[in-house]
N, C-alpha and C positions, 0 to 999 in steps of 0.2 A: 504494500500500500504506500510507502512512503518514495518507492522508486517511481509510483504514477502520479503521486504529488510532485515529485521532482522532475518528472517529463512535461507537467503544466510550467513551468517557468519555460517564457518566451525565449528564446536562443539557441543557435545549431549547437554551441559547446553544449547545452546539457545532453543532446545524442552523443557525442563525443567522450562526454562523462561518464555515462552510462556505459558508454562498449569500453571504455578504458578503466573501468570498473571491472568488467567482466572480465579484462584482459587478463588483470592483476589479480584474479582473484578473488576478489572482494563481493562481487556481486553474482546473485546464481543468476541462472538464465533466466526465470519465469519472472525474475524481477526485472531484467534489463529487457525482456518483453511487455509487461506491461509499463513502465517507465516507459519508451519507445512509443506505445501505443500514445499515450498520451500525449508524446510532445507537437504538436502541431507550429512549431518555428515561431515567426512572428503572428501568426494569423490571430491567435489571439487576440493578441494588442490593438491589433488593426476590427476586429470584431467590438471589440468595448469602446472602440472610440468611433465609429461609424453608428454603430448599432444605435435604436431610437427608444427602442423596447426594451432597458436592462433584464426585465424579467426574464426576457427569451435568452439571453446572454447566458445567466446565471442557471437556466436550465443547459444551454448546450454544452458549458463547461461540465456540470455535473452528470449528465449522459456523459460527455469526453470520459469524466473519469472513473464514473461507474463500469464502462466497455474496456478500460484498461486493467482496471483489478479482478474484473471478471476473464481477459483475456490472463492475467500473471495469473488466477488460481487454475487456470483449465492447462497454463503449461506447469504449474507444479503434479498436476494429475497425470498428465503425458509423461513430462519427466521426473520421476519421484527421485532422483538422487540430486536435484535442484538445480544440475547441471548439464551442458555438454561438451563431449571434449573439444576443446579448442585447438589440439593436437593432433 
């Protein structure tokens, strides 16, 4: 959950964070999948400040990150040893 909170912050470094996470280690897969899922770049930013309807904003971010943690629990079920080899 906390890698699809980190895929909501606006910028290409946090997909870079994320696979350089994984690289190191530090991150299983099903997490740098669902962080990924999330991170949609600047579009974001660009959605909250165009947008007229905050409410709809505030829904589509939370679909974003409801389909991201639901994508990280369904690859921790795929991959139950939480990883793959990178090797």
């Amino acid at each position: 959950m906390v890698a699809a909170v980190v895929g909501l912050i606006p910028s290409c470094a946090t997909s870079v964070a994320l696979a350089e996470g994984f690289r190191a280690g530090i991150l299983s897969f099903p997490s740098v999948v669902s962080g990924l899922s999330a991170n949609s770049g600047l579009g974001l930013l660009i959605l909250v400040k165009e947008a007229e309807n905050k409410a709809e904003v505030i829904t589509a971010v939370a679909l974003l990150l409801f389909a991201a943690v639901v994508a990280g629990l369904l690859g921790s079920i795929i991959f139950p040893g939480g990883y793959v080899s990178t090797g």
